[in-house]
N, C-alpha and C positions, 0 to 999 in steps of 0.2 A: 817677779822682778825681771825686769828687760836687763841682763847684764852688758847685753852687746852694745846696746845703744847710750847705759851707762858709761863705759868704756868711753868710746866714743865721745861723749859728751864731756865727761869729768878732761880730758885729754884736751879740748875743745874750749871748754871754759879757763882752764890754765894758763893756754896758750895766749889766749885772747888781750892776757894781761901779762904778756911776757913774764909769766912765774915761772921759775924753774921747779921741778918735783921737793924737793926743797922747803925753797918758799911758800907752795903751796902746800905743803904739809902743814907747814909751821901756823900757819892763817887758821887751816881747819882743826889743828890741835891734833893731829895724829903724826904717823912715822913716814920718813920719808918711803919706809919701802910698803910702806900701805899703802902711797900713790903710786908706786912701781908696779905692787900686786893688782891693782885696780885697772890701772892702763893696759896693762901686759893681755895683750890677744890671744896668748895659747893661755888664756887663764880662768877656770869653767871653776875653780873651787870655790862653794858655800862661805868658807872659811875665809875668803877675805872679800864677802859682804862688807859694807858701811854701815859701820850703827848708826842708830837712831839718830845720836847726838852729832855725828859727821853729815848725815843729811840735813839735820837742821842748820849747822853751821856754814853750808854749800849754797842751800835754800837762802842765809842770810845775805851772807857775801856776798853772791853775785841773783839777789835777785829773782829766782828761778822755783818755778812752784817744782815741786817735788813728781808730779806727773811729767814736768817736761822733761824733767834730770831724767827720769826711766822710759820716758814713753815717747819723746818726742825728736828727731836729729836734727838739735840744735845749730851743727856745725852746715848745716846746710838751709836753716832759716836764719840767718843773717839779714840782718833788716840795716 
């Protein structure tokens, strides 16, 4: 798992839709501070991975095959 470009992306998709970490918890059905722990760049722990059910629900919402969420930087393909 590509976490940097996760970062990155999840951060990217949020934004794209004026959500605040918040809102965009609440869409994906997790805590506000699993979007904190997610976004946060000195943040290398296992431990707050995305489950399964958070990537699906990512993949739903905005679209986004599950390779691009980890493998692709999205915030710089902008089309």
């Amino acid at each position: 798992m590509n976490v940097w470009c996760f970062r990155k992306n999840i951060k990217y998709l949020r934004t794209q839709k004026s959500l605040t970490q918040k809102e965009f918890a609440d869409l994906i059905g997790v805590s506000e501070n699993t979007v904190y722990n997610w976004e946060r760049e000195e943040n290398s722990d296992v431990r707050y991975a995305p489950s399964l059910k958070a990537m699906l629900k990512i993949r739903e919402e905005y679209d986004v095959s599950l390779d691009d969420l980890f493998f692709t930087d999205l915030w710089n393909n902008d089309a």
